[in-house]
Z-matrix of the N, CA and C atoms (Angstrom, degrees):
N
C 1 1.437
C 2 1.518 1 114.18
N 3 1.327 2 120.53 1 4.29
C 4 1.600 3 113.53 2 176.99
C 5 1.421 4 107.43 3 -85.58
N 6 1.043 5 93.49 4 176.04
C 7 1.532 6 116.64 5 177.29
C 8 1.752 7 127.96 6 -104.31
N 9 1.205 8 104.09 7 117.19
C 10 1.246 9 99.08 8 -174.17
C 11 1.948 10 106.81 9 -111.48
N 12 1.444 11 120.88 10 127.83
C 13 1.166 12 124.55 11 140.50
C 14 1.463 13 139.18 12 -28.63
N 15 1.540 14 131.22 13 98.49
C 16 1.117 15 94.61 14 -175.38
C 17 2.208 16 89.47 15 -119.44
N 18 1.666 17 101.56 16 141.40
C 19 1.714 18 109.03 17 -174.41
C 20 1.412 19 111.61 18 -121.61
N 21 0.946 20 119.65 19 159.35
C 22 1.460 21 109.83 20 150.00
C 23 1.356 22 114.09 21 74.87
N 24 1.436 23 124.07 22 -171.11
C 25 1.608 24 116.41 23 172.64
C 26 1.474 25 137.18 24 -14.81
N 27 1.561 26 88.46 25 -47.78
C 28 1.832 27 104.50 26 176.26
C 29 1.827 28 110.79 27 -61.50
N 30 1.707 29 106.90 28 -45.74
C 31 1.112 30 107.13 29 -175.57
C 32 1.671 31 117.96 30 -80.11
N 33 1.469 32 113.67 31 -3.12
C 34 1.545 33 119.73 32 -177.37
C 35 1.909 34 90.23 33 -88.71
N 36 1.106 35 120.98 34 -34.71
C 37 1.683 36 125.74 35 -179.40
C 38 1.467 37 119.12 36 -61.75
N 39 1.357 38 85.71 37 -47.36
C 40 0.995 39 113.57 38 -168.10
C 41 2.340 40 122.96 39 -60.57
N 42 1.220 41 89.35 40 -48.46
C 43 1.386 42 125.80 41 -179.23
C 44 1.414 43 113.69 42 -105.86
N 45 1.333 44 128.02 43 -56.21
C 46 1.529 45 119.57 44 175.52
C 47 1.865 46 126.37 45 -90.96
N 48 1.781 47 94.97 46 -16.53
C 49 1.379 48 94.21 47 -175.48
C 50 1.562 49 95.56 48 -94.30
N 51 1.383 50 121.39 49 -44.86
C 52 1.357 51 116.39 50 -161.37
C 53 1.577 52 100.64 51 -99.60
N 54 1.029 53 111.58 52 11.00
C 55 1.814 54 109.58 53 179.17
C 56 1.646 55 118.13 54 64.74
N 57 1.271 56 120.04 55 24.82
C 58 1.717 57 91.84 56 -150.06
C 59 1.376 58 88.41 57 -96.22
N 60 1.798 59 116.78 58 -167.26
C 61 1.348 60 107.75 59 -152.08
C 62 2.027 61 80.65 60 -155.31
N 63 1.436 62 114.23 61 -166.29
C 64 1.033 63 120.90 62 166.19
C 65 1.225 64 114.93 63 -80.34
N 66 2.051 65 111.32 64 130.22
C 67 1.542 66 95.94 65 -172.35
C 68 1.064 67 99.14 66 140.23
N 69 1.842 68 98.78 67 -65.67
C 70 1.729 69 98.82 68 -160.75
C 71 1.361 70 129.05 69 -86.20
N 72 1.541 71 170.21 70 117.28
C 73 0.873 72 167.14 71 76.00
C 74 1.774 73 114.09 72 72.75
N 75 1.007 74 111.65 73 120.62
C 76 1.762 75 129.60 74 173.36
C 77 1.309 76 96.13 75 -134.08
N 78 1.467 77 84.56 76 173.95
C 79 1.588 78 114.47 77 -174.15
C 80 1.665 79 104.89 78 -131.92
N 81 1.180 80 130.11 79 108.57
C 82 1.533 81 137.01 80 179.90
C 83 1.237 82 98.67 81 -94.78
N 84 1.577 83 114.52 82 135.59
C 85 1.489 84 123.47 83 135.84
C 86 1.101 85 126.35 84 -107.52
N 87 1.305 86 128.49 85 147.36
C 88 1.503 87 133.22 86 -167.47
C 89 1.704 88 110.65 87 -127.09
N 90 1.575 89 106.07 88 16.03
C 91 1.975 90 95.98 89 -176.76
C 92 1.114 91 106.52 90 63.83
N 93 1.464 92 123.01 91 45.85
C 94 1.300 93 123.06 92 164.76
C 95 1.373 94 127.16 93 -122.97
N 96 1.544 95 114.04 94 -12.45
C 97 1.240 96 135.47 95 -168.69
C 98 1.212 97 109.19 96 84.72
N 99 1.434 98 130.34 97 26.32
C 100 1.559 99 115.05 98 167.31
C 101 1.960 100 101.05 99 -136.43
N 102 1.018 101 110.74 100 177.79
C 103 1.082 102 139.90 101 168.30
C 104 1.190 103 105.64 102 -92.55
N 105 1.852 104 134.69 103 135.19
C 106 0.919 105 115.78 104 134.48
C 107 1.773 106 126.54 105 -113.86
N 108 1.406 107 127.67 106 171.79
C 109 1.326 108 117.22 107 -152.32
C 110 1.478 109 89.06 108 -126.07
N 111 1.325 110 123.08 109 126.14
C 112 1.622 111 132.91 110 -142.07
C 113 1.470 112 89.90 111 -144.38
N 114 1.657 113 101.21 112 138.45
C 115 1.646 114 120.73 113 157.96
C 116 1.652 115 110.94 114 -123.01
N 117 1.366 116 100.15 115 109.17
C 118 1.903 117 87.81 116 179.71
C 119 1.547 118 97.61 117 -73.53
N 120 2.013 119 90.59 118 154.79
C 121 1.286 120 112.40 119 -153.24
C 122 1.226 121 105.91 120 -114.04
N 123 1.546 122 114.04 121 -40.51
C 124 1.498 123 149.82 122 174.86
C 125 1.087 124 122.84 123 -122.08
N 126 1.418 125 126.70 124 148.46
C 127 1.817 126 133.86 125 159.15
C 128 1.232 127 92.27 126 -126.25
N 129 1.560 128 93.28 127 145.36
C 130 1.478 129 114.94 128 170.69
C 131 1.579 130 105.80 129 -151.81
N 132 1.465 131 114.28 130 147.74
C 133 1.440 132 108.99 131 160.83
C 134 1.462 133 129.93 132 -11.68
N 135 1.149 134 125.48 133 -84.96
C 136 1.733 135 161.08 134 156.91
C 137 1.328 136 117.40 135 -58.45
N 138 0.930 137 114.33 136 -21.13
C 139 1.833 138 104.68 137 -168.51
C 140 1.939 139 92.38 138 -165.85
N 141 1.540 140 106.27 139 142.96
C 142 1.232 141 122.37 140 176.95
C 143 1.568 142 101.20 141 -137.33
N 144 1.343 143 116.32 142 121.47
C 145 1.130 144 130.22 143 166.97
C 146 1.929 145 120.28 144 -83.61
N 147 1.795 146 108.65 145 132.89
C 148 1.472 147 106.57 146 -170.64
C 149 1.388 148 67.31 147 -127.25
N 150 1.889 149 99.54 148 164.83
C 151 1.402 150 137.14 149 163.51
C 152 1.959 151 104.29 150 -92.56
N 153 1.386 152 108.43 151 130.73
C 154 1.302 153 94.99 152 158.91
C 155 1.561 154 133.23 153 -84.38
N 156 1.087 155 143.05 154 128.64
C 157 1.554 156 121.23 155 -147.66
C 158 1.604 157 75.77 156 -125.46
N 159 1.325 158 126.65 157 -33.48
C 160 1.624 159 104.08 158 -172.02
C 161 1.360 160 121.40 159 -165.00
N 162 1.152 161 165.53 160 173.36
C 163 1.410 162 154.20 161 -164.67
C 164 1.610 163 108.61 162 -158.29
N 165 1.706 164 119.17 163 140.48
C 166 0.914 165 127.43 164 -170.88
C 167 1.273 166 124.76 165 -140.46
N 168 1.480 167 127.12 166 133.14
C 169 1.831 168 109.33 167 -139.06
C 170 1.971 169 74.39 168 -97.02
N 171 1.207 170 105.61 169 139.46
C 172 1.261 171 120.08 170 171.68
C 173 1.480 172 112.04 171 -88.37
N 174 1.204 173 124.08 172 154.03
C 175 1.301 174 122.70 173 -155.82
C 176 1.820 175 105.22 174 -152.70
N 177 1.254 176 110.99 175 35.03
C 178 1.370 177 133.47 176 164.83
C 179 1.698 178 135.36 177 -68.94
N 180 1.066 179 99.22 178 -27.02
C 181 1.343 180 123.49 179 175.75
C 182 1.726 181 112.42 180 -77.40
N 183 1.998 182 100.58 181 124.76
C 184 1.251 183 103.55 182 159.62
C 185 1.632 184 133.71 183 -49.69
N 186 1.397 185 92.14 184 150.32
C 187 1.594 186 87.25 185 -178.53
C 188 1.480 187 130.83 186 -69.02
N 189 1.514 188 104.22 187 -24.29
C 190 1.527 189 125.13 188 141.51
C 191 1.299 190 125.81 189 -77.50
N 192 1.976 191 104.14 190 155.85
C 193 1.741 192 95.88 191 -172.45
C 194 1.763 193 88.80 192 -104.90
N 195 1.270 194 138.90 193 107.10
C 196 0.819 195 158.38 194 155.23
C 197 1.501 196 120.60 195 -34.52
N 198 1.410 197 138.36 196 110.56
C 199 1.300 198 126.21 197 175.11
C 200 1.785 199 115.00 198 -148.43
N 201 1.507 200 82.47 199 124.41
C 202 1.610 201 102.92 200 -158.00
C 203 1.603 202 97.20 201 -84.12
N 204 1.619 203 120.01 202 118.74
C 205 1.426 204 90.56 203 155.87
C 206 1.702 205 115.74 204 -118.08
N 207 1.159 206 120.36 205 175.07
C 208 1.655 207 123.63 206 -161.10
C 209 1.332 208 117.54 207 -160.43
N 210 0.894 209 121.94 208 121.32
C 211 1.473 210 154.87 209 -154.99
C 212 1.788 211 84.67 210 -74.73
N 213 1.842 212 109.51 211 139.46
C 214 1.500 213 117.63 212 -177.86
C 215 1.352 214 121.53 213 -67.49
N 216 0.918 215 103.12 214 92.44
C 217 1.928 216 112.07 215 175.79
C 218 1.325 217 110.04 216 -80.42
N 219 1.487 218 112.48 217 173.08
C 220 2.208 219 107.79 218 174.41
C 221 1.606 220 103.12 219 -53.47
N 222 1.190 221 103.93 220 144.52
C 223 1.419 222 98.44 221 160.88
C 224 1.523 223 146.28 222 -42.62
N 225 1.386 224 98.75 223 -25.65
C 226 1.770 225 101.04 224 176.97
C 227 1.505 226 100.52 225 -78.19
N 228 0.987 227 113.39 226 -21.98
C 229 1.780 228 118.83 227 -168.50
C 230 1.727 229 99.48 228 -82.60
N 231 1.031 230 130.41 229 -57.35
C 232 1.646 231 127.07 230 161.22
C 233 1.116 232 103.09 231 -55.31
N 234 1.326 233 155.01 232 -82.89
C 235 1.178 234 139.70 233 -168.85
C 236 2.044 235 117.10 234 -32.45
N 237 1.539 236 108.74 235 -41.14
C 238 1.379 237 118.76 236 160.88
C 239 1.595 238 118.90 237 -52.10
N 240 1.185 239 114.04 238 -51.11
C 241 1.696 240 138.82 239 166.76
C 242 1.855 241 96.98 240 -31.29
N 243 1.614 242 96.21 241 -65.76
C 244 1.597 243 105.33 242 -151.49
C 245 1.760 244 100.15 243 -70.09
N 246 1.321 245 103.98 244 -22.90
C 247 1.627 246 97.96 245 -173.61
C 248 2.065 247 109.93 246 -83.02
N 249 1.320 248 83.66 247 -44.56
C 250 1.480 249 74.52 248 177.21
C 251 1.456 250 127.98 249 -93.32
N 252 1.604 251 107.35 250 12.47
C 253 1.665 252 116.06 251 147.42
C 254 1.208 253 101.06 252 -79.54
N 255 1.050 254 129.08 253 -55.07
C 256 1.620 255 109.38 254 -173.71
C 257 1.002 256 113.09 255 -55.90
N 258 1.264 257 131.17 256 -59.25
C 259 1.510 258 126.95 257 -178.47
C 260 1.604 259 127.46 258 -24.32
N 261 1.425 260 90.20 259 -32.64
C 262 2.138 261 124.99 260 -157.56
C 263 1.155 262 93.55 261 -94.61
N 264 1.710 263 140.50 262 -13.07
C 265 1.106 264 128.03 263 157.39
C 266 1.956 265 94.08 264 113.60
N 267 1.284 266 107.01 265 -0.86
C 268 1.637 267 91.98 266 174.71
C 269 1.175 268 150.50 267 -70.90
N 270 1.679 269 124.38 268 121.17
C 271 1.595 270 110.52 269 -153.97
C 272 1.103 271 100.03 270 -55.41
N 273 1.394 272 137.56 271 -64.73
C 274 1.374 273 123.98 272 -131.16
C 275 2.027 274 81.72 273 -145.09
N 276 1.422 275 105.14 274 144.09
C 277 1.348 276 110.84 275 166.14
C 278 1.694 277 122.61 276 -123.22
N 279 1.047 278 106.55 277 135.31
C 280 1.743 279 112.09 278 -170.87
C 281 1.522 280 140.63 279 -115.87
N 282 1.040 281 129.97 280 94.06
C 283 1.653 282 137.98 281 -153.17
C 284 1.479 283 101.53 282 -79.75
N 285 1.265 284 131.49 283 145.22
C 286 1.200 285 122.79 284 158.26
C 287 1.737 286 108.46 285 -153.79
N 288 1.109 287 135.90 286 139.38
C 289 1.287 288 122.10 287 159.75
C 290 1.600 289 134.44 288 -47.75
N 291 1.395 290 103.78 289 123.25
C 292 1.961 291 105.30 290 178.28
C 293 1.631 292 110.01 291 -83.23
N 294 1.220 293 105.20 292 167.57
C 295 1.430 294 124.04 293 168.26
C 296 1.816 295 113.63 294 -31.40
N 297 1.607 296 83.03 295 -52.85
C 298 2.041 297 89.87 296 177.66
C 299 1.518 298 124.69 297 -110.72
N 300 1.440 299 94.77 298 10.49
C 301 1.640 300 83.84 299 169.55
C 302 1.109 301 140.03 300 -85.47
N 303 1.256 302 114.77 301 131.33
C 304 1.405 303 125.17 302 178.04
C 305 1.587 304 151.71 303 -15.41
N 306 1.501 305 84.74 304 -53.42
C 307 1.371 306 156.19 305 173.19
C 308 1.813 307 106.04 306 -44.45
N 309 0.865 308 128.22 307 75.03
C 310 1.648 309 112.83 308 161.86
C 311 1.291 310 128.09 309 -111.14
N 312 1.564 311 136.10 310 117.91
C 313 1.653 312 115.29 311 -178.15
C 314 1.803 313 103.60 312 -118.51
N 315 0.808 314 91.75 313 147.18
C 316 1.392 315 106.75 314 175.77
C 317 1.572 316 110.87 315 -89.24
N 318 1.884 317 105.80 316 150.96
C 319 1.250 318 101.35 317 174.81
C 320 1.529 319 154.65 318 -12.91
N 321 1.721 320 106.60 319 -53.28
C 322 0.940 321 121.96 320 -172.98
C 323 1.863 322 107.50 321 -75.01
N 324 1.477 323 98.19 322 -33.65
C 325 1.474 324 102.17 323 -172.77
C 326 1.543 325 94.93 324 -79.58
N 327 0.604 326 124.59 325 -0.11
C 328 1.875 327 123.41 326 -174.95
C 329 1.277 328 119.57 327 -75.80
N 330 2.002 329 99.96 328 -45.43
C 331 1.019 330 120.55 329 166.56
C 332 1.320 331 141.56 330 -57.63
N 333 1.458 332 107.31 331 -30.79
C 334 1.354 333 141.79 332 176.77
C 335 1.509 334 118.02 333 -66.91
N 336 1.701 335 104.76 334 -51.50
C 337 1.459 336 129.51 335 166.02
C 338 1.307 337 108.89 336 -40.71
N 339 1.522 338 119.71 337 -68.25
C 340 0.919 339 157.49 338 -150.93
C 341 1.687 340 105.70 339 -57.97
N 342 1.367 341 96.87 340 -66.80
C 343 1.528 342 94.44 341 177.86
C 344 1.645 343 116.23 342 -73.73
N 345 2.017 344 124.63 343 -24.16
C 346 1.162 345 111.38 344 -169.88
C 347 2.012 346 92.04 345 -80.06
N 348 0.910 347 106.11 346 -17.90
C 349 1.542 348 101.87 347 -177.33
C 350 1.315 349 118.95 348 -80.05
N 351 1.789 350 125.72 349 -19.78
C 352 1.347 351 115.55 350 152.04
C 353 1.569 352 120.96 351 -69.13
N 354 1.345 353 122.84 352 -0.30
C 355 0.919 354 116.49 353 -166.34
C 356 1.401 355 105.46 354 -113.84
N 357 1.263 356 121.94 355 -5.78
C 358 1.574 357 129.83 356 154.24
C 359 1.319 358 117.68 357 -79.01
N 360 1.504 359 117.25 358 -8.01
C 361 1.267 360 113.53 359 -159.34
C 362 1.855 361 100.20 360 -100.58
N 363 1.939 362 101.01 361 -29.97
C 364 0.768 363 102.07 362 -155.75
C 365 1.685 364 96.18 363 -88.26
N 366 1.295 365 121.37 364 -31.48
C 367 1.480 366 121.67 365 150.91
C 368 1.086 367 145.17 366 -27.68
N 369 1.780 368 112.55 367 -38.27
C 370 1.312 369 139.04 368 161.05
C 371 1.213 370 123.82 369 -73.42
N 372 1.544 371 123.27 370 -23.06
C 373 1.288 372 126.15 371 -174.70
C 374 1.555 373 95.12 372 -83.52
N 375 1.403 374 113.19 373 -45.08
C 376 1.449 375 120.49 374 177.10
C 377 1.306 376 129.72 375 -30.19
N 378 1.504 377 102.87 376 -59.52
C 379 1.344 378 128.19 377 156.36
C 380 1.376 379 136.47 378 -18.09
N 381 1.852 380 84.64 379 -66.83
C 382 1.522 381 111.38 380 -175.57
C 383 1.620 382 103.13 381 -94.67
N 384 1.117 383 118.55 382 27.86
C 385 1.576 384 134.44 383 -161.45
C 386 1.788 385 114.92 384 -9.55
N 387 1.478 386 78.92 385 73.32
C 388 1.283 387 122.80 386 174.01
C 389 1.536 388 114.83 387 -75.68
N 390 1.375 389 129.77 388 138.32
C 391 1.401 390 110.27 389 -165.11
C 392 1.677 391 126.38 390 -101.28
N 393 1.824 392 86.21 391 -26.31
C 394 1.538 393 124.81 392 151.07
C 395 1.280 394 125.63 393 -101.26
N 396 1.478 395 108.88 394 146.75
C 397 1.517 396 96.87 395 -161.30
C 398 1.947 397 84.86 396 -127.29
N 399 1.362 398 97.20 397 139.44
C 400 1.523 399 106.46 398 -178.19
C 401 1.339 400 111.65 399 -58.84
N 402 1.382 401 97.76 400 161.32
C 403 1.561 402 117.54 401 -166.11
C 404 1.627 403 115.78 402 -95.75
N 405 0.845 404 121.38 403 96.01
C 406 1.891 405 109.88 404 -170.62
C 407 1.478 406 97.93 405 -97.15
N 408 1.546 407 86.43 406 147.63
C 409 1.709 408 112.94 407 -176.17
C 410 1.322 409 116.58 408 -129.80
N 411 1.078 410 143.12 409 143.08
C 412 1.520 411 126.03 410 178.75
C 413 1.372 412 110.14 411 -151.65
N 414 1.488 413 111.55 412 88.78
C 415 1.680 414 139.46 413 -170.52
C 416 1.465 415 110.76 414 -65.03
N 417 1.381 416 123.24 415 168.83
C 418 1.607 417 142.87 416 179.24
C 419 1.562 418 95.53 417 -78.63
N 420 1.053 419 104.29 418 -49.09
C 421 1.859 420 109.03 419 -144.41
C 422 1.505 421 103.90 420 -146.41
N 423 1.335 422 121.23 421 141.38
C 424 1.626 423 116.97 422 -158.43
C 425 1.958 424 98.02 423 -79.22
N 426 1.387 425 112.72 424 -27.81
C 427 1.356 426 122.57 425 176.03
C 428 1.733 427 105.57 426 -57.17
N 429 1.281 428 121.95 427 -51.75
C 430 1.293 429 103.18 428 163.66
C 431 1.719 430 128.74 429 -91.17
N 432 1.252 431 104.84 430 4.59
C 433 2.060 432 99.67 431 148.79
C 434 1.635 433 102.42 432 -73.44
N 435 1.187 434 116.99 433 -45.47
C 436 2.149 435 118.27 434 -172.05
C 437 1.293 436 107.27 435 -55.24
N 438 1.221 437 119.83 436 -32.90
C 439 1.506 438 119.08 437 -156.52
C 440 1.855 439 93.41 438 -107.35
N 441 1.095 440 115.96 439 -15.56
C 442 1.993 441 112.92 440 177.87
C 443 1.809 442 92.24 441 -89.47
N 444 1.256 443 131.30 442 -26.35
C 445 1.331 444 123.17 443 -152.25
C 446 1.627 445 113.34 444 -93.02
N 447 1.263 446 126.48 445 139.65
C 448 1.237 447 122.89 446 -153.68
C 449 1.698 448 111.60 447 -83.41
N 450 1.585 449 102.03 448 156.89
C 451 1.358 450 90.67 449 -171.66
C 452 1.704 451 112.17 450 -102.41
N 453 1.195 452 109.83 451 -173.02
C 454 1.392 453 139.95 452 -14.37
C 455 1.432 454 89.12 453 -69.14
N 456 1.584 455 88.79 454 168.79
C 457 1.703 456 115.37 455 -176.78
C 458 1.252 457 117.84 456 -122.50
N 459 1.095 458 111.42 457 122.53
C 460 1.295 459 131.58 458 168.92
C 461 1.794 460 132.86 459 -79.74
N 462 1.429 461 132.90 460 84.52
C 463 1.038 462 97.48 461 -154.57
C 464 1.391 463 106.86 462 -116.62
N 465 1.231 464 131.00 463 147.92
C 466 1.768 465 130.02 464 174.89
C 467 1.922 466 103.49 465 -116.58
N 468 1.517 467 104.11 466 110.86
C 469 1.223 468 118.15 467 178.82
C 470 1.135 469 104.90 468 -124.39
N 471 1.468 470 115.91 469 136.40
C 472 1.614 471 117.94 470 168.91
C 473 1.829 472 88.38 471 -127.43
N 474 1.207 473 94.03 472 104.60
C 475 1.316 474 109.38 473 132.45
C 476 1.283 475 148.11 474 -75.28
N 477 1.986 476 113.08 475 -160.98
C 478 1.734 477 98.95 476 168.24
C 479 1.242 478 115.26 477 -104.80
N 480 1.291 479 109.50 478 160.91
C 481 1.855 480 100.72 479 -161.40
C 482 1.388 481 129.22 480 46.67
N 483 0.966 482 115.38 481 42.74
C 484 1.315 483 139.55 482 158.54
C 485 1.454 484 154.00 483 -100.30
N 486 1.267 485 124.27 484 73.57
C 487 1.655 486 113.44 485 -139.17
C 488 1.629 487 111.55 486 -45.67
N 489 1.397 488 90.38 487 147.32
C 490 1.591 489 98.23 488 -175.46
C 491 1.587 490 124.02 489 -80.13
N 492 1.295 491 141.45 490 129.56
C 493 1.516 492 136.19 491 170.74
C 494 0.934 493 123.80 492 -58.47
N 495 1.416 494 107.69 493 115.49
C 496 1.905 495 121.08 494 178.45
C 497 1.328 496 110.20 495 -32.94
């Protein structure tokens, strides 16, 4: 019976992509591990009001917390990275600059990254109606993504001169 707000992106999806109107029934996630089961109540310009009628613990999530990290590629190519880790079930995804990449961003652009890339991530989880939506990070130096990332660790590197995995 509460009330949920819905603004912004959710409410442009919500109302202009999926058409819906007063009446009809959605499903919100909030990164909480549940579902919730929604009747909009109201439309408004700016803000659309739903009823909560019921909640459902989603159960999408690997049994491992998965965490990818990846060396700075062009941006459309990480942004590719972040969708189809999410897709793959990865908690949290992690950028850092390699030895040879090209690739350098500075703070401010990090920041920038940072937030349009939670917001692909959190799109993608949507998608894949995912209940948690991965965590993106995007480090100086791959030594401090290794040393933030949880253990044990698993790691698959192909380097040079390195025999390759069957």
């Amino acid at each position: 019976g509460e009330t949920v707000y819905l603004r912004g992106d959710v409410l442009h999806r919500i109302r202009d992509v999926l058409r819906l109107k007063e009446g009809d029934g959605c499903c919100v996630l909030n990164n909480s591990g549940y579902a919730f089961i929604c009747t909009i109540v109201k439309g408004g310009k700016s803000e659309w009001e739903a009823r909560v009628e019921g909640k459902i613990e989603v159960q999408t999530e690997l049994p491992a917390k998965i965490t990818v990290v990846q060396s700075i590629i062009p941006q459309e190519k990480c942004e590719q990275v972040i969708r189809m880790c999410t897709q793959a079930g990865a908690w949290s995804i992690c950028f850092a600059p390699a030895q040879r990449s090209i690739i350098r961003w500075g703070e401010e652009k990090m920041t920038r990254l940072q937030k349009r890339w939670e917001e692909i991530a959190r799109e993608e989880a949507e998608i894949a109606f995912r209940a948690i939506y991965p965590r993106i990070h995007l480090f100086f130096s791959f030594t401090e993504a290794f040393a933030l990332s949880p253990q044990p660790r698993y790691i698959l590197y192909e380097g040079e001169n390195l025999p390759r995995l069957p």
